[in-house]
C-alpha positions in Angstrom: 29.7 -34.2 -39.4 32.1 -31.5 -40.2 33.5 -31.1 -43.7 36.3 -29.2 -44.9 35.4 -25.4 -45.0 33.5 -24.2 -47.9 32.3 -27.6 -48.6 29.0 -28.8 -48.2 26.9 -31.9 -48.3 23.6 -30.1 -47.3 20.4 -31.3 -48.3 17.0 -29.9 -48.5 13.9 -31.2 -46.5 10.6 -30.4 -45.9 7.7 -30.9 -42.9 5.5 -33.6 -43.6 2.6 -31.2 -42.1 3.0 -29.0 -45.1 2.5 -31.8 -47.2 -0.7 -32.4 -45.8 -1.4 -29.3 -45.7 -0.9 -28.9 -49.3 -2.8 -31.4 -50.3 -5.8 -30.2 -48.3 -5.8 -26.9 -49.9 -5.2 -28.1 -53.3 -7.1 -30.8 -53.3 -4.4 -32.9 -55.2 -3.7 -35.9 -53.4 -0.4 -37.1 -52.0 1.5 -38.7 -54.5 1.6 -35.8 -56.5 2.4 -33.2 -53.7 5.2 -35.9 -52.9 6.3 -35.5 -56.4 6.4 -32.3 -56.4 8.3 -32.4 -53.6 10.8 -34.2 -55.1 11.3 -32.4 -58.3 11.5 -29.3 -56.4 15.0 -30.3 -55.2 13.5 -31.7 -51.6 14.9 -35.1 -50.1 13.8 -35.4 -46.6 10.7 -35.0 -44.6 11.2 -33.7 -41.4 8.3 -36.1 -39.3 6.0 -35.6 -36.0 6.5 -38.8 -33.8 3.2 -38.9 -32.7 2.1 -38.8 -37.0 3.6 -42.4 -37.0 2.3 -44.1 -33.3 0.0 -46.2 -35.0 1.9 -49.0 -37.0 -1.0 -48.3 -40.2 -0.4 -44.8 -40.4 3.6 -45.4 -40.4 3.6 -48.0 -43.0 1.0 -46.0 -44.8 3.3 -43.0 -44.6 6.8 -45.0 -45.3 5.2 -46.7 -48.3 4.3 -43.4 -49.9 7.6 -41.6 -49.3 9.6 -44.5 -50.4 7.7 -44.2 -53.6 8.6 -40.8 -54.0 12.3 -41.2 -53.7 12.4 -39.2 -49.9 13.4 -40.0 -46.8 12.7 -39.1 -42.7 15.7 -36.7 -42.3 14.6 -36.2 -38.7 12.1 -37.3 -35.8 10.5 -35.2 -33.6 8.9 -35.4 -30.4 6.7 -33.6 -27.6 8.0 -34.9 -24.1 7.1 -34.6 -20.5 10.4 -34.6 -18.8 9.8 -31.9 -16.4 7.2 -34.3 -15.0 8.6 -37.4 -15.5 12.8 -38.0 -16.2 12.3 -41.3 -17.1 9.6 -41.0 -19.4 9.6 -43.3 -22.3 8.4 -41.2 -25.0 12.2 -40.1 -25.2 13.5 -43.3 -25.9 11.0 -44.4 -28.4 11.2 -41.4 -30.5 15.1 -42.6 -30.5 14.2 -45.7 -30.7 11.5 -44.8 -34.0 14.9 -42.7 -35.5 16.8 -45.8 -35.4 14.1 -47.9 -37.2 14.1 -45.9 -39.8 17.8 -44.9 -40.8 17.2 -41.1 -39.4 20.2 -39.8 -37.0 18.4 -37.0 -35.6 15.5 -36.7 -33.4 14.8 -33.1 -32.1 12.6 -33.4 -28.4 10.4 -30.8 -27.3 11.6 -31.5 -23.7 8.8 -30.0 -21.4 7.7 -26.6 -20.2 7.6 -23.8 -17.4 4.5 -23.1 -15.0 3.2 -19.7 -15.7 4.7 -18.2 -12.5 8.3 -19.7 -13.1 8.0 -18.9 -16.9 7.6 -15.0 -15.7 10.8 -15.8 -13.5 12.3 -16.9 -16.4 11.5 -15.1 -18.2 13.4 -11.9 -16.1 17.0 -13.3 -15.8 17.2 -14.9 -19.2 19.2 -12.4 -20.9 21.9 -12.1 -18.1 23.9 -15.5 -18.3 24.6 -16.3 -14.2 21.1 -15.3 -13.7 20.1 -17.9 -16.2 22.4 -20.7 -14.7 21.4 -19.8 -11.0 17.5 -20.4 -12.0 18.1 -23.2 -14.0 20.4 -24.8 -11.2 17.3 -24.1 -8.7 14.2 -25.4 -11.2 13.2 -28.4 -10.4 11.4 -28.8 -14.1 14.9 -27.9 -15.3 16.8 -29.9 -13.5 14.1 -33.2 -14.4 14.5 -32.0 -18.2 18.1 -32.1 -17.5 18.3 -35.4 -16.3 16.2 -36.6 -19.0 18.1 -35.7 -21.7 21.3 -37.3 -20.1 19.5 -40.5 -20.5 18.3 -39.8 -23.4 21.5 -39.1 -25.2 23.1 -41.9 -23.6 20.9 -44.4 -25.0 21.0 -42.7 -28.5 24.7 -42.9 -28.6 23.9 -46.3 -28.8 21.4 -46.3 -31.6 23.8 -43.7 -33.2 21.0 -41.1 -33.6 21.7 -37.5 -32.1 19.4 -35.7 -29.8 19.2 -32.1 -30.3 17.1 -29.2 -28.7 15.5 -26.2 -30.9 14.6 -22.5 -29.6 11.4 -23.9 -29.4 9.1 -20.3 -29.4 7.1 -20.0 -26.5 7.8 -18.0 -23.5 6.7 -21.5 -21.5 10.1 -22.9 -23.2 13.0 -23.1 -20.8 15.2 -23.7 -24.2 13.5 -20.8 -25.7 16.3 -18.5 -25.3 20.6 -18.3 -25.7 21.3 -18.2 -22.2 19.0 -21.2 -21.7 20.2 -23.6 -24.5 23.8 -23.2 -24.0 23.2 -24.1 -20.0 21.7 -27.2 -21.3 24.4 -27.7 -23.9 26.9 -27.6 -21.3 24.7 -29.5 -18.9 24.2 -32.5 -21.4 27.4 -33.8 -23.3 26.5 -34.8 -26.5 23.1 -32.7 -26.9 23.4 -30.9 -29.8 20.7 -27.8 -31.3 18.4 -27.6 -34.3 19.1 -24.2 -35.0 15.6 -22.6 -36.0 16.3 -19.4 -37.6 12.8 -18.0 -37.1 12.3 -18.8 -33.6 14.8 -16.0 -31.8 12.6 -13.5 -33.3 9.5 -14.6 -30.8 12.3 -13.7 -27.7 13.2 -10.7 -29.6 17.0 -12.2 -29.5 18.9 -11.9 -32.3 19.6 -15.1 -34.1 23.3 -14.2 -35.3 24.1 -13.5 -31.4 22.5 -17.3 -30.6 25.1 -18.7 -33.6 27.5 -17.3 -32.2 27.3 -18.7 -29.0 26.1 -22.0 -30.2 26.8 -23.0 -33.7 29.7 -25.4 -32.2 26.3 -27.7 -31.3 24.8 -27.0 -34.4 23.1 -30.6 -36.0 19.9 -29.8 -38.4 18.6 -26.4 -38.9 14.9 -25.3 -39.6 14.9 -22.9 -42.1 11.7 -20.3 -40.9 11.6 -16.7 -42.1 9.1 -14.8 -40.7 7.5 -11.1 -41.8 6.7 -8.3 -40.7 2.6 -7.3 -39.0 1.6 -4.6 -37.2 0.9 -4.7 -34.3 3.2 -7.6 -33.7 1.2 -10.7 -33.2 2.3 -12.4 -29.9 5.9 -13.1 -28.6 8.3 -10.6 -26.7 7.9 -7.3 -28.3 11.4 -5.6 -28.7 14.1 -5.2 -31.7 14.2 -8.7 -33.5 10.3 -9.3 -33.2 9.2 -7.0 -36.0 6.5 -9.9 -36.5 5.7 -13.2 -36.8 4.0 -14.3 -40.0 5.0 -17.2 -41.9 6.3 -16.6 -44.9 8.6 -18.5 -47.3 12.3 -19.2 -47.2 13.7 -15.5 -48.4 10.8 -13.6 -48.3 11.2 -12.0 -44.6 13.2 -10.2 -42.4 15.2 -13.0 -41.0 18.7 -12.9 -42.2 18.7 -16.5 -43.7 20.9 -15.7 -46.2 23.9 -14.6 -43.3 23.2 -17.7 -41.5 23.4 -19.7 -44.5 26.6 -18.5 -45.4 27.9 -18.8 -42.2 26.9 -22.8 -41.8 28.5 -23.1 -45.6 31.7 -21.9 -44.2 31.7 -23.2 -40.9 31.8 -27.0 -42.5 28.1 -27.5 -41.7 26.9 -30.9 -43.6 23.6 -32.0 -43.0 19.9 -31.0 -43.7 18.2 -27.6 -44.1 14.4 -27.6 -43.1 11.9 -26.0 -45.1 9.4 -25.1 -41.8 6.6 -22.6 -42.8 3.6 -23.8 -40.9 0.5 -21.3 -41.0 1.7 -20.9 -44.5 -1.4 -19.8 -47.0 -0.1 -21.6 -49.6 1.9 -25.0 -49.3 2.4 -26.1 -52.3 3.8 -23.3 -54.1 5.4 -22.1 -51.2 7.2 -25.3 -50.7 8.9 -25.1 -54.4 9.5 -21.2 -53.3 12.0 -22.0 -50.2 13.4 -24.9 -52.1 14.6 -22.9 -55.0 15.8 -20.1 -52.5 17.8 -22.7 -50.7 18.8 -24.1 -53.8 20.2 -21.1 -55.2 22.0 -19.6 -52.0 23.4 -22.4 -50.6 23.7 -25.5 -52.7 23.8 -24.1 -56.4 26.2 -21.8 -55.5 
């Protein structure tokens, strides 16, 4: 939804993973990292579809968060549909959104070959280039189709499908050019805007919101830091390294983007996404607060 400008309804959630995580390297267990959670100012969990498959390990899972006063703020999903169109994965992770009272589900739709990845790869910063490869790939073009069906039946279910700059140079949404064709392509797809993921293309991720914050529907908040030398990704201006860090504490300009979903009406959840993180549990409390404090305290 779109609020009135300045306003904001945004809310804070967290990846389930790095609640696992954090207990594992705490060694506390889960109700109190889910408490914790919570009293850092954290109301969703952001949830892998294939983490709830089995119907023990969702109830097991839905039990625990309902104790804890969170809910799923979004679904998502590894797909096949450059194999397979109609694959049903797509709909059930729609399907699990539904179930559960979560309107976004974010699919990971498929991926390149090596040799049309390196293809790609060379015409994906020049826009007709782009379109002209993506018209021609048939991976593309079964993703494509896919996704139609896909956010035809969750119109239905009122759940919105969205795409993400999913980093990896086997992505075909991995890059601006790329994820507006498929914006235009689908009617209704919207993006997850992940604010740490340009940085592995080396594109600049106020130039992507630029051209796409008009599809904008949940946002992963991901800083990243710098290494030396940079450790994978396309080497260039915006990759000055990829280490997980906390909300704040990197060279992504978070704190632009922020400002700029704040005024442009943007009302819905802000993901905490740090996985590789060193420390979970403080580090979850870290983004929080830094989310808290530039966007909703403010």
């Amino acid at each position: 939804r779109r609020g009135k400008r300045g306003d904001t309804a945004m809310k804070i959630s967290v990846f389930y993973e790095h609640i696992e995580k954090a207990c594992e390297q705490t060694k506390k267990p889960l109700e109190e990292v889910l408490a914790h959670v919570k009293k850092s100012g954290i109301d969703g969990i952001e949830m892998d579809y294939d983490m709830l498959s089995s119907e023990d390990e969702e109830q097991s899972i839905l039990t625990s968060l309902k104790k804890a006063g969170l809910v799923i703020s979004s679904i998502y999903g590894f797909c096949h549909l450059d194999i397979d169109p109609e694959e049903q994965k797509c709909l059930d992770v729609i399907d699990k959104a539904a179930k559960n009272g979560c309107s976004r589900v974010l699919l990971v739709p498929g991926f390149f070959s090596e040799a049309d990845a390196k293809i790609f790869g060379e015409c994906a910063d020049d826009w007709e280039k782009t379109a002209a490869f993506m018209e021609s790939n048939q991976a593309v073009q079964n993703i494509t189709a896919g996704l139609r069906r896909a956010v035809a039946y969750a119109k239905e279910k009122n759940v919105i499908v969205t795409l993400e700059d999913f980093d990896s140079t086997l992505s075909p949404c991995s890059r601006i050019n790329a994820l507006k064709w498929f914006m235009e392509q689908v009617p209704g797809l919207c993006w997850t805007l992940d604010a740490g993921n340009f940085a592995y293309s080396s594109e600049n991720i106020l130039d992507a919101y630029e051209v796409l914050h008009t599809y904008t529907a949940h946002v992963h908040c991901k800083d990243r830091r710098t290494e030396n030398p940079t450790s994978n990704g396309i080497v260039g201006t915006y990759n000055k390294g990829l280490r997980p860090v906390s909300a704040g504490d990197g060279y992504i300009p978070l704190y632009t983007i922020l400002s700029y979903l704040k005024r442009d009406g943007y009302e819905g959840w802000l993901a905490v996404e740090q996985f590789g993180l060193e420390n979970q549990y403080d580090g979850i409390a870290r983004s929080a607060e830094y989310l808290m404090k530039n966007v909703l305290l403010k």
